[in-house]
ZAMARGU-4260 file (C-alpha; in steps of 0.2 Angstrom, whole numbers, plus 5000, padded with zeros to 4 digits):
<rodrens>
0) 5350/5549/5689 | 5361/5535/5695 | 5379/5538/5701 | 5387/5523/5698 | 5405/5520/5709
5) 5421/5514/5698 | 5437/5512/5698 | 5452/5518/5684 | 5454/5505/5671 | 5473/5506/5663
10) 5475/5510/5644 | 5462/5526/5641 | 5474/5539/5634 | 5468/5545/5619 | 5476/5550/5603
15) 5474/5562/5589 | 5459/5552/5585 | 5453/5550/5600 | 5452/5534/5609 | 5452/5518/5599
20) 5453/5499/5604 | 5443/5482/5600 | 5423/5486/5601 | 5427/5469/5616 | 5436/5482/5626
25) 5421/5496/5625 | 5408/5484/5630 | 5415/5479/5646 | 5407/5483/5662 | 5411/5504/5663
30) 5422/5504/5651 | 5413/5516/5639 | 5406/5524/5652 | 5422/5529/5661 | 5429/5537/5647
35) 5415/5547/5642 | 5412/5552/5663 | 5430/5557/5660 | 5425/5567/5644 | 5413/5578/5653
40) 5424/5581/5669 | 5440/5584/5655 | 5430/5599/5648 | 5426/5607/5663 | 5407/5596/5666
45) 5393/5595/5653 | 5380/5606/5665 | 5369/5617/5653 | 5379/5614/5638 | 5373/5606/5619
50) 5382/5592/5609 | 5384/5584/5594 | 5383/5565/5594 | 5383/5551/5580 | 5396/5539/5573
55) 5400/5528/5557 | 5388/5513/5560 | 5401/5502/5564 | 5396/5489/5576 | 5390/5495/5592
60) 5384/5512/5587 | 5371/5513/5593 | 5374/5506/5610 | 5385/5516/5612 | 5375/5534/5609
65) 5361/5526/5621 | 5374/5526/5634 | 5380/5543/5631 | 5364/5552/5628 | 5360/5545/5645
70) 5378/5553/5651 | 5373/5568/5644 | 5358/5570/5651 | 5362/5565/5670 | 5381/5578/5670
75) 5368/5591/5666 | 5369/5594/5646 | 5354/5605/5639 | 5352/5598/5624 | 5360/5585/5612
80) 5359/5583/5593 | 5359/5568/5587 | 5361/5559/5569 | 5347/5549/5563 | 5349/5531/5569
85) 5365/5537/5577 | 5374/5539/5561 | 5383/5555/5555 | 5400/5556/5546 | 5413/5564/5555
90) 5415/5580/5542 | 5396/5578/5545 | 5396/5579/5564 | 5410/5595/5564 | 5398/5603/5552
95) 5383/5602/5564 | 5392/5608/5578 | 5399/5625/5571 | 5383/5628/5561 | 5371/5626/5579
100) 5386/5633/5588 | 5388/5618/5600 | 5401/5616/5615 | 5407/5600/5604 | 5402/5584/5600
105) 5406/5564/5601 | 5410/5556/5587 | 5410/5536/5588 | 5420/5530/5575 | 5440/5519/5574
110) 5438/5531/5556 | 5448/5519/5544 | 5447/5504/5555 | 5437/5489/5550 | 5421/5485/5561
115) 5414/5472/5570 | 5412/5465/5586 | 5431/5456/5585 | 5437/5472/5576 | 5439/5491/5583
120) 5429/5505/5588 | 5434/5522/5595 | 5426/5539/5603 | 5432/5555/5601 | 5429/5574/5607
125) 5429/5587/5594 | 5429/5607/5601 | 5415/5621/5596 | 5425/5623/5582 | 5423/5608/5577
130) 5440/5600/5576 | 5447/5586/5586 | 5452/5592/5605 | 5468/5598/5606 | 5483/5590/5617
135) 5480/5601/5633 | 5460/5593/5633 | 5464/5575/5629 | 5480/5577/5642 | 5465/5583/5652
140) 5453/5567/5649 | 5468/5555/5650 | 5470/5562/5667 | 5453/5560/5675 | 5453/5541/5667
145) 5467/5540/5681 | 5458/5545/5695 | 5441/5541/5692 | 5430/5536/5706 | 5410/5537/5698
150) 5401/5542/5683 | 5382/5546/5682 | 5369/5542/5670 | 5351/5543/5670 | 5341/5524/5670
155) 5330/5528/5656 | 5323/5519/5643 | 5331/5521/5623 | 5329/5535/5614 | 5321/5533/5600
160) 5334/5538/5586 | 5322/5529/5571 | 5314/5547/5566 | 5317/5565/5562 | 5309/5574/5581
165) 5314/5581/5596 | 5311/5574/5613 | 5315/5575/5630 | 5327/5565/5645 | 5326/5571/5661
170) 5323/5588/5656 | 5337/5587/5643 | 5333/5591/5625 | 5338/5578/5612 | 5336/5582/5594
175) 5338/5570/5580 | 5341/5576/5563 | 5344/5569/5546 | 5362/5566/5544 | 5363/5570/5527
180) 5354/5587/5525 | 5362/5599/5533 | 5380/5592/5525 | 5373/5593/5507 | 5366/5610/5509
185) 5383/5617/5513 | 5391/5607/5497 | 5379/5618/5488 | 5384/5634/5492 | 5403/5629/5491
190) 5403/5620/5472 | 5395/5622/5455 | 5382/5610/5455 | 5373/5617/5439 | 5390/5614/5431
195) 5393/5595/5439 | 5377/5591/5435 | 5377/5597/5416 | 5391/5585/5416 | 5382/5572/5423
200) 5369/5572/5408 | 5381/5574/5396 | 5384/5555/5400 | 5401/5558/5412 | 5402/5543/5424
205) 5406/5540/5442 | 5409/5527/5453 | 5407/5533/5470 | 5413/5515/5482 | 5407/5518/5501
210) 5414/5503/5504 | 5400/5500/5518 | 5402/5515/5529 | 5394/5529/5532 | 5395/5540/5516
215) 5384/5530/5507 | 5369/5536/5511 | 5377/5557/5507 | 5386/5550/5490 | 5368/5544/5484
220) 5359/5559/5490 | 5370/5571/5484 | 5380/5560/5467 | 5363/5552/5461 | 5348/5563/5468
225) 5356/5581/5469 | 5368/5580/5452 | 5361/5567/5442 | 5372/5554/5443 | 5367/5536/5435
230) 5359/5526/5447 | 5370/5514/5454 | 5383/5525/5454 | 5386/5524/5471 | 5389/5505/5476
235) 5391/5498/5494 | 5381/5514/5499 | 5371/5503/5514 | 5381/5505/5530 | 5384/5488/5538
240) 5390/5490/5556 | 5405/5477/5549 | 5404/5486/5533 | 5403/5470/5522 | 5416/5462/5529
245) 5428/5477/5522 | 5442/5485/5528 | 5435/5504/5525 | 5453/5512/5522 | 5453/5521/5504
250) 5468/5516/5496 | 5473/5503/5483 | 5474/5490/5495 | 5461/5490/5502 | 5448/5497/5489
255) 5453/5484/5475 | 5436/5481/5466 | 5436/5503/5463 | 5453/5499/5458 | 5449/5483/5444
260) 5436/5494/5438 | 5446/5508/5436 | 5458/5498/5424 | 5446/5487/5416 | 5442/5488/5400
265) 5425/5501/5400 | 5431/5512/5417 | 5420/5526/5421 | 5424/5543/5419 | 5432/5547/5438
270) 5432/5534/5452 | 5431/5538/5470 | 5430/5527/5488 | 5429/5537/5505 | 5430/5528/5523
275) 5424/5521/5539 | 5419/5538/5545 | 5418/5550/5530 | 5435/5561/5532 | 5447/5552/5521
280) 5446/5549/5502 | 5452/5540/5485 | 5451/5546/5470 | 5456/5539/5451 | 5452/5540/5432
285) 5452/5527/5418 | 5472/5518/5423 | 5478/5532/5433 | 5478/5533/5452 | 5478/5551/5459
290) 5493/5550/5476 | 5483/5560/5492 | 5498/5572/5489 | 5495/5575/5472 | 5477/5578/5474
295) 5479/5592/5486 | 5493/5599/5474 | 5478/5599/5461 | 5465/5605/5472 | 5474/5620/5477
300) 5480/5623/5459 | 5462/5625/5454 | 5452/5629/5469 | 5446/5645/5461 | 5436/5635/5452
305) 5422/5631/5463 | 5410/5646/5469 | 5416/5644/5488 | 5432/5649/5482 | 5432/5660/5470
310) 5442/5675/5480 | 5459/5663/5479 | 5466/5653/5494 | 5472/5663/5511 | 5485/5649/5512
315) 5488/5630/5512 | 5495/5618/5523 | 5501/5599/5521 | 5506/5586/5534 | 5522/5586/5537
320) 5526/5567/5530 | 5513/5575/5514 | 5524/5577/5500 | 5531/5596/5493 | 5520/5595/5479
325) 5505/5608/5485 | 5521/5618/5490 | 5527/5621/5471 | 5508/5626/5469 | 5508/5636/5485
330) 5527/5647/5479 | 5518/5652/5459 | 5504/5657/5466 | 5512/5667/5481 | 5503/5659/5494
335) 5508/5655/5513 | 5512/5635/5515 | 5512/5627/5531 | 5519/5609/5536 | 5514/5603/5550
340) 5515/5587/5562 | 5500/5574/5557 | 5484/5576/5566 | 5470/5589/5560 | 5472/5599/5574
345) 5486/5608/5567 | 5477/5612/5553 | 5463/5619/5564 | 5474/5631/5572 | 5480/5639/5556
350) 5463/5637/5550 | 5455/5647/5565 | 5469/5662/5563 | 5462/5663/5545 | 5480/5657/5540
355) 5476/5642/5528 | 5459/5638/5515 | 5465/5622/5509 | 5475/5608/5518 | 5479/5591/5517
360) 5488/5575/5524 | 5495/5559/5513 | 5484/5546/5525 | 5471/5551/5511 | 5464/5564/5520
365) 5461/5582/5511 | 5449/5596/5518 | 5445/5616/5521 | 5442/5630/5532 | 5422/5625/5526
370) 5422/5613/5542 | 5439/5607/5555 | 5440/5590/5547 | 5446/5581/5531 | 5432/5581/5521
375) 5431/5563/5508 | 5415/5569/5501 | 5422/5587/5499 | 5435/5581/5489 | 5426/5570/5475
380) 5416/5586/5472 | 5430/5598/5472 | 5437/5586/5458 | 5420/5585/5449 | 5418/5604/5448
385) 5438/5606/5443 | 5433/5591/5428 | 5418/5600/5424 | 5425/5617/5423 | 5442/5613/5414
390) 5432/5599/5404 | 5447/5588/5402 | 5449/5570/5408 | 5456/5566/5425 | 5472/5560/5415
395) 5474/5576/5406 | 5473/5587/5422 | 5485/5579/5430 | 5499/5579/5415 | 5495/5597/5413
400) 5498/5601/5433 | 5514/5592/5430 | 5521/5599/5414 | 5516/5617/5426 | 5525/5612/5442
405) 5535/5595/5437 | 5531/5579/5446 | 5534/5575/5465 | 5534/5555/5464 | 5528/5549/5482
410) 5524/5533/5490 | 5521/5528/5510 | 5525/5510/5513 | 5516/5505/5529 | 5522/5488/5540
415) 5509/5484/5552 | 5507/5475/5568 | 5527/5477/5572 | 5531/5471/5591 | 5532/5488/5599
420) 5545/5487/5608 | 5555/5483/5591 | 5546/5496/5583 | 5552/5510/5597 | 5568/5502/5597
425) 5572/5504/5579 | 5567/5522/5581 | 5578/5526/5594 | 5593/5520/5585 | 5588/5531/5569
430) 5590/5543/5580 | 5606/5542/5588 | 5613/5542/5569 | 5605/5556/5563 | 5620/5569/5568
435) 5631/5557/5555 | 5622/5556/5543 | 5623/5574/5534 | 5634/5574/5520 | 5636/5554/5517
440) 5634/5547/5501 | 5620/5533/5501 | 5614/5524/5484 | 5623/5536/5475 | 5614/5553/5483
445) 5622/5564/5495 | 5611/5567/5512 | 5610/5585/5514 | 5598/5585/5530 | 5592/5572/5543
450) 5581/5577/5560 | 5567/5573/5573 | 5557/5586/5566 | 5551/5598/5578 | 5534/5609/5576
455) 5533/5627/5581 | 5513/5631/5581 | 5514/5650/5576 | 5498/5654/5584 | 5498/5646/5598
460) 5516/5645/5601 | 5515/5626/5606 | 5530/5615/5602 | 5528/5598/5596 | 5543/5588/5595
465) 5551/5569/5590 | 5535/5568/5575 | 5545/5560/5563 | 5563/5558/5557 | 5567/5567/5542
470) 5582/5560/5529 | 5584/5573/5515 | 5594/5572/5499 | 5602/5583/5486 | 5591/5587/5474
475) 5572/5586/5483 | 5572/5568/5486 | 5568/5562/5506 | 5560/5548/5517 | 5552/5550/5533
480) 5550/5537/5545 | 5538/5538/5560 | 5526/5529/5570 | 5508/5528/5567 | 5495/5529/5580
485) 5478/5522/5573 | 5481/5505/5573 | 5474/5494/5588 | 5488/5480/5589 | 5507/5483/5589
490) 5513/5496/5579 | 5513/5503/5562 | 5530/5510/5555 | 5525/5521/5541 | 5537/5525/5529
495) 5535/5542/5515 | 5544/5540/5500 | 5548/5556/5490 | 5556/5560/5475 | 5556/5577/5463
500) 5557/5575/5444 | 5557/5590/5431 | 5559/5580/5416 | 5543/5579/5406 | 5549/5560/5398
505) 5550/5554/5415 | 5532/5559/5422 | 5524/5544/5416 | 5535/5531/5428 | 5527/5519/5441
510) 5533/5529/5455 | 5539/5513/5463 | 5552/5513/5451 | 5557/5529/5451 | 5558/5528/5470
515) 5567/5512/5470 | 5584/5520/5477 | 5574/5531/5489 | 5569/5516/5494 | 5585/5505/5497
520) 5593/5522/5504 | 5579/5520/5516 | 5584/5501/5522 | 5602/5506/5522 | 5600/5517/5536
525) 5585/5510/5544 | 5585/5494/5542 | 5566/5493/5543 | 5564/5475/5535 | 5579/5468/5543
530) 5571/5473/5559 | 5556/5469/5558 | 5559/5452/5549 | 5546/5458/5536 | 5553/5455/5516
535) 5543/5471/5514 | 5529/5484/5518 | 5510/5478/5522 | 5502/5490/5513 | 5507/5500/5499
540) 5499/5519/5495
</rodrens>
């Protein structure tokens, strides 16, 4: 074991997601390895304790797990598991660690990000629950980056992560497993695979797009192999440590070819894409794309449908930016709903307190109490068993859960890579306005409430304040302005779009049109584009 002397380097505070920046900056001198030396000292040392540890592929993986099995092993761990070539999906990786009951894991992974050596790369800490560390823990990590003066790490050769075995460093344990196994053995006991799978061979058709990242290899075991899927159903399943060239971020954007298929002439039956990492999905039938808020709206409204979950929902949450729609669901079925600020953590609280079954977030991300992360893989099959039981198309669904709870139109318009400092600026003057703005007429609506929203955590008590501003109308309409922090240059303004419409002869809208004035109320008050020089959003979800 070496003990290596070192010196603080500026800029390793993590966020929700843990740390993210350009894989440039990991592969400086120490730089990895000052973060995770921080990781272990954050948590109160890694002596005799096990982990979890594998990533999305993305370039430098593997690296990367070297270095940090040889971490583990010098701080003292007993025994680390590890994916197969390094590789597990985040939902994956939280799955292993409550199922050996771990003291956490690493995941390496910039999730949504795109890969490459000039693009991003990110570690994270999640607990023995399996969810992401929580503020207290990351405030803790952030800390010992500050002060640092050392880390230690054993001078070994690589593991080899190639093959299914267990070996030994330096009297530390190291276990490799198959990533995939353990994953799809839990889909089993949660959804109706004999009923999927009939589907399947009744000639129903899926495209499942991995886009290059790491749920290729679980959408073909468990799609093609386990339910009978067509081969070839699952395209860009080989994960590419730049993943093709694509930007991994389910959405309309960024998942085009899913989408031209989607509305081309012959579509498939259902349509899916997942991420970098494996936590966030897209899903969408024959010329219809399903909004993240909608699809937790559905998926609560017919949970009860899949075997896991056939005792009803204890309770649902959303993000607060998510829209209302899984609320309507949440107030006919008499359950408790939850908003809280973005970041899974939240959810893992409720979750732990047996509060919520079911939650989501609009950023594409929708999950269970089954692990503590969003879950894209969960989700494609949680629609595939709601198809195959109501045995309607994905069309008729949703114009059946809107004719039952009326139709919440939602769009987030996302402007990326804003200068910072105009970024925080704008914010601040949003919020000096905010006491004004109840009770002013704007494009024709009357503003009924505006805030910084403020979360109270009711089992842990925490407060977590300024996590977005809030501009609510007469009549269920609202936008919500806030800053997102998974991007690696500048900032990203996110803007949530909302409007609620009970009339059935409106439901088939493009909701950009029926958000237009939502819209234009937004960049009366905000100003976004005129600040930011921009003629309009980036990316559009």
């Amino acid at each position: 074991m070496t003990t290596v002397s070192t010196t603080p380097i500026d800029g390793q505070k993590p966020g929700t997601s843990g740390l993210r920046k350009k894989t440039r900056v990991f592969m400086q001198p120490h730089y990895l390895e000052n973060f995770v030396q921080s990781i272990f000292d954050g948590i109160g040392g890694a002596q005799g304790k096990t982990f979890v540890l594998g990533g999305d592929g993305r370039y430098f993986n593997t690296q990367a797990a070297q270095v940090i099995i040889r971490m583990a092993a010098a701080n003292g761990a007993a025994h680390v598991i590890v994916g197969r070539d390094g590789l597990l999906s985040t939902p994956a990786a939280s799955h292993l660690i409550r199922l050996n009951k771990t003291d956490g894991g690493i995941i390496m992974s910039a999730s949504h990000n795109p890969g490459g050596e000039e693009e991003d790369f990110g570690v994270k800490f999640n607990m023995s629950n399996g969810g992401p560390a929580p503020e207290s823990v990351t405030n803790a990590m952030f800390e010992r980056t500050t002060t640092i003066t050392a880390y230690h790490i054993e001078e070994a050769q690589d593991v080899d992560l190639h093959r299914v075995a267990e070996s030994e460093l330096a009297g530390m344990k190291i276990t490799v497993v198959d990533p995939v196994a353990d994953y799809a053995a839990l889909m089993e006991t949660l959804f109706d695979f004999d009923a999927i799978r009939a589907m399947f061979a009744n000639g129903f058709r899926i495209r499942f797009d991995a886009m290059c990242a790491i749920t290729g290899p679980y959408g073909q075991e468990i799609l093609e192999n386990r339910l009978g899927a067509a081969a070839g159903s699952v395209v860009n399943g080989t994960p590419l440590p730049d993943f093709g060239g694509m930007h991994p971020d389910p959405n309309p954007t960024w998942a085009h070819d899913l989408m031209d298929v989607m509305n081309g002439d012959d579509a498939p039956d259902f349509g899916a894409a997942s991420d970098g990492d494996g936590d966030r999905n897209m899903v969408v039938g024959p010329n219809i794309y399903i909004s993240p808020s909608d699809s937790l709206a559905v998926l609560a409204a017919n949970a009860h449908l899949a075997k896991g979950y056939t005792k009803g929902l204890k309770g649902v949450a959303r993000s607060m930016p998510t829209s209302a729609a899984v609320d309507r669901v949440a107030e006919k079925l008499g359950l408790d709903c939850f908003e809280t600020p973005t970041g899974w953590k939240f959810f893992g609280n409720l979750m732990d307190d047996g509060r919520v079954s079911l939650c989501g977030e609009e950023s594409f991300g929708t999950g269970s109490d089954h692990i503590r992360e969003k879950d894209g893989l969960w989700a494609v099959l949680m629609w595939l068993n709601i198809l195959a039981k109501r045995e309607m198309s994905v069309a008729e669904v949703m114009h059946d859960h809107w004719q039952s709870f009326g139709r919440n139109f939602y769009s987030r318009h996302d402007y990326e890579a804003v200068d910072s400092d105009t970024a925080n600026a704008m914010i601040a003057d949003l919020r000096g306005k905010l006491g004004d703005l109840p009770g002013q007429t704007v494009q024709g609506h009357r503003i009924a409430m505006a805030d910084d929203y403020t979360y109270h955590d009711p089992v842990d008590g925490s407060v977590s304040k300024h996590q977005g501003v809030r501009v609510m109308f007469d009549g269920g309409a609202r936008f919500v302005i806030r800053l997102s922090g998974t991007g690696t240059t500048g900032a990203t303004i996110r803007l949530y779009l909302e409007a609620l419409e009970t009339d059935p002869a409106a439901f088939d809208q493009d909701p950009q049109v029926a958000l237009d004035w939502v819209i234009r109320a937004a960049e009366d008050i905000a100003g976004i584009r005129t600040r930011t020089g921009k003629s309009g959003p980036d990316v559009t979800t």
